[in-house]
N, C-alpha and C positions, 0 to 999 in steps of 0.2 A: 023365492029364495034363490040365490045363487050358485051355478054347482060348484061343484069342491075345487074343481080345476082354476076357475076362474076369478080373474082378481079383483078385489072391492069395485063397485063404481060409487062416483058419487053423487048420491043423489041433489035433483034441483032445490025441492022444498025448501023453507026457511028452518024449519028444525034438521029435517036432514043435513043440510048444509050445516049448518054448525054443528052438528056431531059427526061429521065428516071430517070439517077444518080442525078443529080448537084439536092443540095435544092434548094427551091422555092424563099428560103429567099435574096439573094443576089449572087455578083459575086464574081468568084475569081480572084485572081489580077495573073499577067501573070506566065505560068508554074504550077501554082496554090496550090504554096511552102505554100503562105501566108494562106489559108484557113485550109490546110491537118494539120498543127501547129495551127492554134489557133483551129479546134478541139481535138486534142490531148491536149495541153493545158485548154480546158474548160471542156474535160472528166476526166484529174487528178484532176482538183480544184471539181470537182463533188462527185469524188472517196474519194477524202482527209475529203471533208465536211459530207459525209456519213459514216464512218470511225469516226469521229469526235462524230457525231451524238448517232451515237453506244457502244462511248466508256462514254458518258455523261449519258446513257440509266438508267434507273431503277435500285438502288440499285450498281450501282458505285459507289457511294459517299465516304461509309461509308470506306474504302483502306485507301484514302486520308488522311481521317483525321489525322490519328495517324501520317503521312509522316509533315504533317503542324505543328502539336504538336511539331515534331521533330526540326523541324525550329524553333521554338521559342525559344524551352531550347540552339540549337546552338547558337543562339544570341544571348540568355542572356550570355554563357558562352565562346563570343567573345567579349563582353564588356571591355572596359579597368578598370571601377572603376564597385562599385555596384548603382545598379538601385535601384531608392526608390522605395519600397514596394508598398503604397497607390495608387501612381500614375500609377503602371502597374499593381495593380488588376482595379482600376476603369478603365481603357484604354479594360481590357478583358473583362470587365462583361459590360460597354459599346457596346463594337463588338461582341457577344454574343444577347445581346438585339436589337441590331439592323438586327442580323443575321436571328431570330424568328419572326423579322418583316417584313422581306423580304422573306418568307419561299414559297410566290406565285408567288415570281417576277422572272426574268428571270436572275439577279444579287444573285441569292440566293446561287448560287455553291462558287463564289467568296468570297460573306458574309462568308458561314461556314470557308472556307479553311483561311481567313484572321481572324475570331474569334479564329479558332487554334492556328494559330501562337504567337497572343497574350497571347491566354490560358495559352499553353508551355513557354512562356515567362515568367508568370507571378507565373505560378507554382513552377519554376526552382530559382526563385525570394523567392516565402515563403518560401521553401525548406532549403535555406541558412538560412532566418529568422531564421526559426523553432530549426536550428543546432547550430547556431552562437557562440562561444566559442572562449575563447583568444587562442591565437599561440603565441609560442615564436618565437623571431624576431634576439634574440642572443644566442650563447653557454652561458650557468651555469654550474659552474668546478666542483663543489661542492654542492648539495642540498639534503636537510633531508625530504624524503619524509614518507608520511602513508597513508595507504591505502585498498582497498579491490582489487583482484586479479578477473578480471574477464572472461580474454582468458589466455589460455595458448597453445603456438605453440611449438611441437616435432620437429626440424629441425637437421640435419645431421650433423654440426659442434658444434652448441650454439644453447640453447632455449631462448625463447624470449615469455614474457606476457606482459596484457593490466594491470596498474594500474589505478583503479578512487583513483583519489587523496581525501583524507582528510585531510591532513593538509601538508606544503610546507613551508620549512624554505628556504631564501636565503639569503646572503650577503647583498644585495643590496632591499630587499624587495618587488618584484616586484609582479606582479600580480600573481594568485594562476593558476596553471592551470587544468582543471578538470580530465584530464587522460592524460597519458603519454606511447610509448612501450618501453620496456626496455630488452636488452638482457644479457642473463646471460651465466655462464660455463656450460656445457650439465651437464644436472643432476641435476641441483641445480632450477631450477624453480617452484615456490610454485604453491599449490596445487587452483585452482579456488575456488574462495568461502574463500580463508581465508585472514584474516589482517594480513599484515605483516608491517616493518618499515625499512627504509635502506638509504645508500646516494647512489648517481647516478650522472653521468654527462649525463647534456643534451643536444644536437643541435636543431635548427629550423631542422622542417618536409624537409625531403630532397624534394629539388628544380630539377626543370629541368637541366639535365646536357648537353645539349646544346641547343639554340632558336631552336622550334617547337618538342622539345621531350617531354615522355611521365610527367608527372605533379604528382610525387607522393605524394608533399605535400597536393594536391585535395582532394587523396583516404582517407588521413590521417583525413583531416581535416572531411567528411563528413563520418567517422566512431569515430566523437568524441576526437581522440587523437591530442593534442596541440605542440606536443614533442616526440624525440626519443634519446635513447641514453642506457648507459649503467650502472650496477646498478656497485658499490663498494664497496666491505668488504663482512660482512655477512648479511644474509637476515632473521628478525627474525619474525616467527609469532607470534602476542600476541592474547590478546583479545579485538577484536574488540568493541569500545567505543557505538557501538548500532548498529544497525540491518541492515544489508544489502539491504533486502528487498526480496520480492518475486522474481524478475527476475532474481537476483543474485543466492537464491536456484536452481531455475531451470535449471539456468548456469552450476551451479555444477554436479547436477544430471547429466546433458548430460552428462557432459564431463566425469564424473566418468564411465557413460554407453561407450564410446569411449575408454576410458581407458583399460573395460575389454574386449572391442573387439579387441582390439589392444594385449592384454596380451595375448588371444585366439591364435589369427591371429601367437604370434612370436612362441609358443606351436609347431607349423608345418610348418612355414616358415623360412626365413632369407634373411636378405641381400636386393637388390631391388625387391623380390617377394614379402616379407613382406611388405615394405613399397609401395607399389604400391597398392597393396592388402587392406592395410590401406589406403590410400589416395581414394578407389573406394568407401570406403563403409561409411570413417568418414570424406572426404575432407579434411587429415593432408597429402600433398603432399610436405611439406621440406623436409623430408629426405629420398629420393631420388638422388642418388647420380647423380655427373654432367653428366658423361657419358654416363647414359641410362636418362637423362634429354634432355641431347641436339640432341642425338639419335632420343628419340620419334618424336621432333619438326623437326628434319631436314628431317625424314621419312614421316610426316602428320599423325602424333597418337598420335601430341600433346595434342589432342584434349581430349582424353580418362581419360589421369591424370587430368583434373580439374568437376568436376559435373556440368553435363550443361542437354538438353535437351535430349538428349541421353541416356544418364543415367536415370534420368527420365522416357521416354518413354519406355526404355526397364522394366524398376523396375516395372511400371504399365501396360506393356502389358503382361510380366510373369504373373502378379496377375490376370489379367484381365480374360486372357484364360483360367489359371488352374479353380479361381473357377468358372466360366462359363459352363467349361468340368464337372468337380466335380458336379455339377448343373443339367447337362443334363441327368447324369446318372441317374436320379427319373424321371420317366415318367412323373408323376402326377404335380412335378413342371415346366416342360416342355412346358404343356399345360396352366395349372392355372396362371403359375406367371411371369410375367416381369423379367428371371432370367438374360438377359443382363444386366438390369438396376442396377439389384443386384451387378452383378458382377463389372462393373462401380463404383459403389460407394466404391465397396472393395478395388477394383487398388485407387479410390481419396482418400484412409485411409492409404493406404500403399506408396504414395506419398508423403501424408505430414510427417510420422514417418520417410519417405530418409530425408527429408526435415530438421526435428528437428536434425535429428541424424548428418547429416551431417554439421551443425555448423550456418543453417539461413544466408548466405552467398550471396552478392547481388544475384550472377552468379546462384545460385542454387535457389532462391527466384523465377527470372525471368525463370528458368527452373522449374519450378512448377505450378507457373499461366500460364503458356501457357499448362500446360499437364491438371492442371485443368479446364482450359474451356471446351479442349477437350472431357475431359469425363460429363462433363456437358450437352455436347451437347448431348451425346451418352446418358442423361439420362433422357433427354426433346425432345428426337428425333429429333433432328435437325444433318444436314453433318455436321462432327468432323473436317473435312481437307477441309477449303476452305478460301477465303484470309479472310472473314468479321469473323473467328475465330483467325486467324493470327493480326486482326488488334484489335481485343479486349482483347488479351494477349499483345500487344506491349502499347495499352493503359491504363490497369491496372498497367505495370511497370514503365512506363512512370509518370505516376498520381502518383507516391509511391515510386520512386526513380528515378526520374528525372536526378541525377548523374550521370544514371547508361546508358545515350549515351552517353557518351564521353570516355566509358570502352570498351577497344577491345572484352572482352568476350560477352557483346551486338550486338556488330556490326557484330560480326562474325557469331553470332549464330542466328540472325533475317534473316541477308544474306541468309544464308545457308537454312533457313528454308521458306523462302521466295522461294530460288531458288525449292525445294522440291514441294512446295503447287502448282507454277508455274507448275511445272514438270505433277504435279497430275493434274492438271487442262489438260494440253494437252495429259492425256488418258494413261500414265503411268501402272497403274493397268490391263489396257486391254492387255498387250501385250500378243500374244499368245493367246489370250481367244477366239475368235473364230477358232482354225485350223482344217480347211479342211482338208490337205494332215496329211496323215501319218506320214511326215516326220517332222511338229510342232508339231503331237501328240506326236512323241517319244521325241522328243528336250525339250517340257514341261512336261512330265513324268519322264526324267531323269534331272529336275533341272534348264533347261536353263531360265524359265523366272524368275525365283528366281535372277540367276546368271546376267542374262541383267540388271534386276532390279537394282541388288546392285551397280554393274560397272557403271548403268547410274546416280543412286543416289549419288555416292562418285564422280564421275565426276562434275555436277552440283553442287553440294554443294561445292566441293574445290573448282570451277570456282569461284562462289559468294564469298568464301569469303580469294580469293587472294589478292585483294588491302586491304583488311584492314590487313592481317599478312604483307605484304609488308610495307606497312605501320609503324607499332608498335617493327614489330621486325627484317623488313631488311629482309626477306628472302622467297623463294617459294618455293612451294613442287613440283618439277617435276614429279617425283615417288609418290606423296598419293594416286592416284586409285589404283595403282601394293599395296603399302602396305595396305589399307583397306581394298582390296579383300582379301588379304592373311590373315588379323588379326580379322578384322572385324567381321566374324561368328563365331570363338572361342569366340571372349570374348562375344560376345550375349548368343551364344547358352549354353556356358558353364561357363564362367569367371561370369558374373552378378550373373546368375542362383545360380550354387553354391554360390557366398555369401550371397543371400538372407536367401538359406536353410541353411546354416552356423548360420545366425541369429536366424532362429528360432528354430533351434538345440539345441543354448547356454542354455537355462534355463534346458533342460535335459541331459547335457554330452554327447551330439551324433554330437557335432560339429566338430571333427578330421578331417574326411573325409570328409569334404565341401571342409574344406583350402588345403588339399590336391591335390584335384581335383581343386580347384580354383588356386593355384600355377602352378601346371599341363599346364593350358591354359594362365598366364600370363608368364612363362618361354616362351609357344611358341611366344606370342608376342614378347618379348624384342629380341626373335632368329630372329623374321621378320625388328623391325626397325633395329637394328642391318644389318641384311644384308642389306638392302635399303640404310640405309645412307652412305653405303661402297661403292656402287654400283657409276661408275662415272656419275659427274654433278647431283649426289643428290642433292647436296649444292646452291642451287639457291641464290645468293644476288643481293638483290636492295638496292642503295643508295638512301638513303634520300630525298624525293618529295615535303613537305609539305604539308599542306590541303587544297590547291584549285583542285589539282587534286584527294585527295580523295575524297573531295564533288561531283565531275565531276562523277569517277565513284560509288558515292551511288547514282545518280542521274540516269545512265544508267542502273546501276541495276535493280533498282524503274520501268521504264520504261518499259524494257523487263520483268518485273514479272508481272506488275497489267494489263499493255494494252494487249487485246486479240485479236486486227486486226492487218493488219502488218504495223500501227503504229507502233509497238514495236521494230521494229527492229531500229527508230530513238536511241532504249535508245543502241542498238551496235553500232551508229556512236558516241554517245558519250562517250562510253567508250574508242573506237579507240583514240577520241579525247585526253581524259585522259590518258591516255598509252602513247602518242606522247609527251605532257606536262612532266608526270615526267620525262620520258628520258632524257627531254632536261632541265630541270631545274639544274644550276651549282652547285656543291659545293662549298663548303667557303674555301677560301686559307688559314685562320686562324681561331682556335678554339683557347679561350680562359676558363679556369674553372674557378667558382664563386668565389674560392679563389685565386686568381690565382697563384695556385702552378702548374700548367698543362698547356702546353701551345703547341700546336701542330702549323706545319708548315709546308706545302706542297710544295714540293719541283720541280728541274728540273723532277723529275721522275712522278711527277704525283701523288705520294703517301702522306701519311702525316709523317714527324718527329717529335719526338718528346723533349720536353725540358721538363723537371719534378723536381720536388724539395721534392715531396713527392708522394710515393707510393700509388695510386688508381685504384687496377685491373678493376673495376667494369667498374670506368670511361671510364678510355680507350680504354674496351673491348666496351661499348657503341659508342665511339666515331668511333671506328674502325667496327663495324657494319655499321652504318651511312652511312660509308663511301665506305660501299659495300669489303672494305680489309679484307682478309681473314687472315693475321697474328693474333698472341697470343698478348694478353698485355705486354709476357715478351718475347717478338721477340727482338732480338739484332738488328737486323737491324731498329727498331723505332729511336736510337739514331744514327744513319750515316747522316753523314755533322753537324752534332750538335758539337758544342766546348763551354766547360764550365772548369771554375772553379771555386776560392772561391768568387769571387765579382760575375757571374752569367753566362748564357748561352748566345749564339748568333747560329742563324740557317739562311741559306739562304731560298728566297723564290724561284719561278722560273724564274722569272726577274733578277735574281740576285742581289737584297738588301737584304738590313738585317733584322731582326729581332730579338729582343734581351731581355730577361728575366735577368734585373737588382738586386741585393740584395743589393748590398751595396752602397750610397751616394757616394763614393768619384771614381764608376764606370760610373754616368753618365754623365758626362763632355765628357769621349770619345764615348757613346752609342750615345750623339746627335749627336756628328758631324758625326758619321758614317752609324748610324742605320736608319732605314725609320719608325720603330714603336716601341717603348718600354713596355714592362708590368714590370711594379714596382708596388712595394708596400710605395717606399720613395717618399718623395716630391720631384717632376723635377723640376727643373731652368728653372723661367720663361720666359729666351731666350735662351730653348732648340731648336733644328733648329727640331728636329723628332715628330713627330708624339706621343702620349701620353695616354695609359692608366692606369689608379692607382688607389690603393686601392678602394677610394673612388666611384669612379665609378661602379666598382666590386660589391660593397656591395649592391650598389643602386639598378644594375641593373642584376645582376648574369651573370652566365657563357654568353661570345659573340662567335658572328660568325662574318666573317670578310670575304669582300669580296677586290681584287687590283682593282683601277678604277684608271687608270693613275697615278696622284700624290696622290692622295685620298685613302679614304676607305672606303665601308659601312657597316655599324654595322645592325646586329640585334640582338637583346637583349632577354634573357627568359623574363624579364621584362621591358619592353619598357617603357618609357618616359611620366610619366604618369596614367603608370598603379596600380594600387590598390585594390585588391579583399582581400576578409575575410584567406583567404587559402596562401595568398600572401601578408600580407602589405606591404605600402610601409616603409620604414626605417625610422621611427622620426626622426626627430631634421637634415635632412640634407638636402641640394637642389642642385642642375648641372644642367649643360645647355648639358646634357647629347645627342647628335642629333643624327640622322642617317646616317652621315657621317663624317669621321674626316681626319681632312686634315695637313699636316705638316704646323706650323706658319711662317708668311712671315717676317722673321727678315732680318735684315737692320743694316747697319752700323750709328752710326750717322753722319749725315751730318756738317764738317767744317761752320762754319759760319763767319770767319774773312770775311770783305770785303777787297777786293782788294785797293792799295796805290792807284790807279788812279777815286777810286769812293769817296775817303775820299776827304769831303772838308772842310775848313775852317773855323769854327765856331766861331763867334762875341762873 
């Protein structure tokens, strides 16, 4: 017997042991498969619940929010018409109040995250309000505008400024519109800040050029301009009928300040040294020519030519450290004074003057508030790098430009910085910080965890934010670790550096050697993309996925950056997921352009042909991304199998029908009988046997996608059936039963009606 004190053993035997082992609680069923699985089963559901518990814990909340925000502005701006105002503030500021009334219940995490949703709904709602301006919906051949001159853009072929309109003649009388862009001969673009007078022809804000592409009449519309097009004759400045105003002075001033930096900058540079050089320091990146354009982007340095976070951080970490070091060199403030905090405030001074300087540009807006919180934090002693900073820079931009998620340079640069903060959070900074052995002392002496650092940061970061360049521009960087390793330290350590001190040179003459040294480190860039995109299978393309799989993977992103138990690895099954989806999502056997001069047709080969009636590189260089084809817009091979002449084209598809781009009335009589789908611009005969699109539809609905479903078709439209937003009306005065499928009409011969001699009777 055991004494009292001491604790069970157990014994070896075969019956002792099993009444040692088995619980007390019950039996197991034969083999005793059943028990050993539902313990393993009640131990994950324990794991998962504690796990859960953890991830709900204290001060989790606050991530979320801005992810919910996000939901809502997505809504609102999957809406097919606009949402009324009133109704979705009182719907937010209802779930809100209901949220703070539930702040004790156990329903209270759902409250907030479902008052978000509404918020960002309702935000993204005033938003428009607040903007709301007419858009033209037609071309005007002819129009006498006046005006005040308030952007003007340097671009490498033609320049191109913002007009606020004051007065607007047209033929037709039609509504005024408040600003318009307008591009002119290089050289000839008035100067910001002054009235000029001119004619111009205008187009509605360019439209999606094909269903689910990028939306630029959006950008247009929520920076104000109604219209774009081109000015005609001469542009005269006079004297403005009254006063621009203060914002418009201050307009000038910049720009005049860019002007001379720019004048500086060409003093010692040329070519794309200079204008890259300009594009880092004023945010004028047009004129950069194509070939270190598409260089940068196909190497992963796209990133460097537009002012984001980066640029930023580096602007304020330079200023940060200098006066901080400058600082420590006085004993006495060393000891006496808060000189971090000092120096903090210096880098947020020298922030906002990137900020003015570079043009107040969403991209660089939202590259500002997130460096300013940071150094906020660093001035109120709070961690500068951790998500609840990350998510009160997303919700500052959020709250103030709501537009500004459905812009790639957003989603790229929240990704990326999300993946970075993640990165920090799992201990980043430590590498190497404790070594033992001699041999991580010498590896971090001579650079190595600099080196890891950087390789694991440009890794991470391009991860994050693959689906959304995939996404936007068709393509992935194989090579962006190899080249950010390679370019990356120069233009930190010496490309930014040097133009800041370039800047503050200018007022004394001692600016030479900045741009010097700054060309110096951008020449070696352009030598690094340059090599990388030469390099084979730089060129990564993806076709065309839509947005269900990029919502898939912002959502597994989302997942793997804020969850910190190995929940998180849920959000890598659903990016898997997402990666599986767009693969297999088909392309459209037909594209269609909103005027339909363009009409593309994919053939036995798999590829697309094309039929054209007017020259659109732009188009079809989009089209031909899309579609993951690596041909030029002026590849000879787009028109093979195509046969046209003066009445229109015909292209096979890979079924072998037709398809056929009509001009002339007296060609469709044989398009029906032979074709399976026609795009005209003339009236079809309404016992065409083919299948029909025209004009009218075009107009309604803009460019289509087209997909063969047996005898059928399905359509998707940039503007579906229905739809109506401020950035997009719908077209006055017309209506169609415009569907989502179209199918050839079931015509018929009429039917004989004589009755037969032997049915005729005799009538009294």
């Amino acid at each position: 017997m055991a004494a009292r004190n001491e604790p069970p053993r157990h014994t070896q035997g075969v019956a002792g042991g099993i009444a040692g082992t088995w619980p007390s609680g019950g039996r197991a069923a034969a083999g005793g498969y059943a028990g050993a699985g539902f313990d393993v089963w009640s131990s994950l559901g324990a794991r998962l619940r504690a796990w859960a518990r953890a991830e709900a814990g204290p001060g989790r909340l606050l991530p979320w929010v801005p992810v919910a925000f996000s939901a809502g502005i997505a809504l609102y701006f999957g809406a097919d018409h606009e949402p009324v105002l009133w109704v979705a503030a009182v719907t937010a500021i209802g779930l809100c109040v209901a949220a703070f009334l539930l702040r004790r219940h156990k329903f209270f995490v759902a409250a907030v995250l479902t008052a978000a949703v509404a918020a960002g709904f309702a935000t993204a709602t005033f938003r428009t309000a607040l903007v709301a301006h007419t858009v033209l919906t037609k071309p005007l051949y002819s129009v006498a505008l006046s005006g005040f001159v308030e952007t003007r853009d340097i671009r490498e072929r033609t320049d191109r400024f913002v007009l606020r309109v004051v007065t607007m003649e047209t033929p037709r009388n039609q509504a005024k519109l408040e600003r318009v862009r307008l591009s002119v001969k290089k050289g000839t673009a008035p100067d910001v800040g002054s009235f000029v007078e001119l004619k111009a022809r205008l187009q509605p804000p360019l439209a999606p050029l094909r269903p689910g592409g990028y939306d630029f009449s959006r950008d247009l519309f929520f920076q104000g301009v109604g219209a774009s097009g081109f000015a005609m004759g001469a542009i005269k400045t006079v004297v403005p009928p009254e006063s621009g105003g203060m914002a418009l002075r201050y307009a000038a001033v910049m720009q005049d300040l860019r002007d001379a930096v720019d004048a500086r900058i060409r003093t010692r540079l040329d070519g794309d040294e200079r204008s890259i050089a300009t594009a880092l320091l004023t945010g004028r990146r047009d004129a950069i020519t194509d070939p270190v354009n598409d260089a940068m982007f196909i190497s992963g340095l796209g990133h460097v030519l537009s002012i984001s976070g980066y640029h930023m951080a580096v602007v304020a970490g330079v200023v940060f450290f200098a006066v901080r070091a400058l600082l420590a060199l006085i004993p006495g403030l060393t000891v006496s004074f808060p000189i971090k905090k000092w120096a903090a405030a210096a880098a947020l001074f020298a922030a906002l003057f990137y900020l003015l300087l570079s043009g107040l540009d969403v991209a660089t807006q939202r590259s500002f508030y997130m460096t300013a919180v940071v150094l906020i934090a660093v001035m109120v002693d709070r961690r500068a790098i951790t998500f609840r900073t990350l998510a009160v820079a997303a919700m500052l931009v959020l709250v103030v430009v709501p537009e500004a998620l459905v812009h790639p340079g957003f989603q790229m640069s929240f990704a990326a910085t999300l993946g970075l903060v993640a990165l920090v959070q799992l201990g980043m900074p430590r590498l190497f910080a404790t070594a033992d052995s001699s041999l991580a002392a010498r590896v971090a002496l001579w650079g190595g965890r600099e080196v890891v650092t950087l390789v694991m940061a440009s890794f991470v970061a391009g991860l994050a934010t693959t689906p959304y360049a995939a996404f936007h521009f068709h393509r992935v960087t194989p090579y962006g670790v190899l080249a950010n390793l390679a370019a990356m330290p120069v233009v930190s350590a010496l490309v930014m550096p040097a133009g800041m001190l370039g800047l503050l040179a200018m007022p004394f003459g001692l600016d030479g050697v900045f741009w010097w040294l700054m060309g110096i480190g951008i020449d070696w860039m352009i030598k690094v993309t340059e090599w990388v995109a030469a390099l084979p299978g730089a060129i990564g393309r993806m076709p065309a996925f839509g947005t269900g799989p990029l919502i898939a993977s912002s959502i597994g992103i989302v997942l793997m950056g804020f969850l910190r138990t190995p929940l998180r690895w849920s959000g890598a099954a659903v990016l898997a997921l997402a990666i599986v989806w767009a693969l297999a999502v088909p392309q459209p056997d037909i594209l269609i352009s909103g005027d339909g001069h363009n009409v593309a047709v994919r053939g036995k080969d798999g590829r697309l042909h094309l039929m054209r009636f007017a020259k659109d590189a732009f188009l079809v260089k989009e089209w031909l991304a899309a579609d993951a084809d690596p041909r030029q817009a002026g590849d000879p091979s787009l028109a093979d199998r195509v046969s046209c002449d003066d009445a229109g084209c015909v292209a096979p598809m890979a079924d072998g029908s037709f398809v056929t781009s009509a001009l002339r009335a007296d060609a469709l009589a044989d398009d029906c009988e032979r074709a399976a789908l026609i795009v005209t611009m003339r009236q079809a005969p309404r016992d065409c046997a083919a299948a029909v699109i025209e004009q009218g539809r075009l107009r309604r609905q803009g460019a289509l996608a087209l997909w063969r479903r047996g005898s059928e078709f399905v359509v998707d439209a940039v503007k579906p059936r229905g739809a109506d937003r401020p950035w997009s009306p719908a077209t006055p005065g017309e209506a169609g039963s415009d569907g989502a499928v179209l199918s050839r009409p079931q015509t018929s011969s009429p039917q004989d009606a004589t009755p037969a001699d032997s049915d005729l009777q005799t009538e009294d």
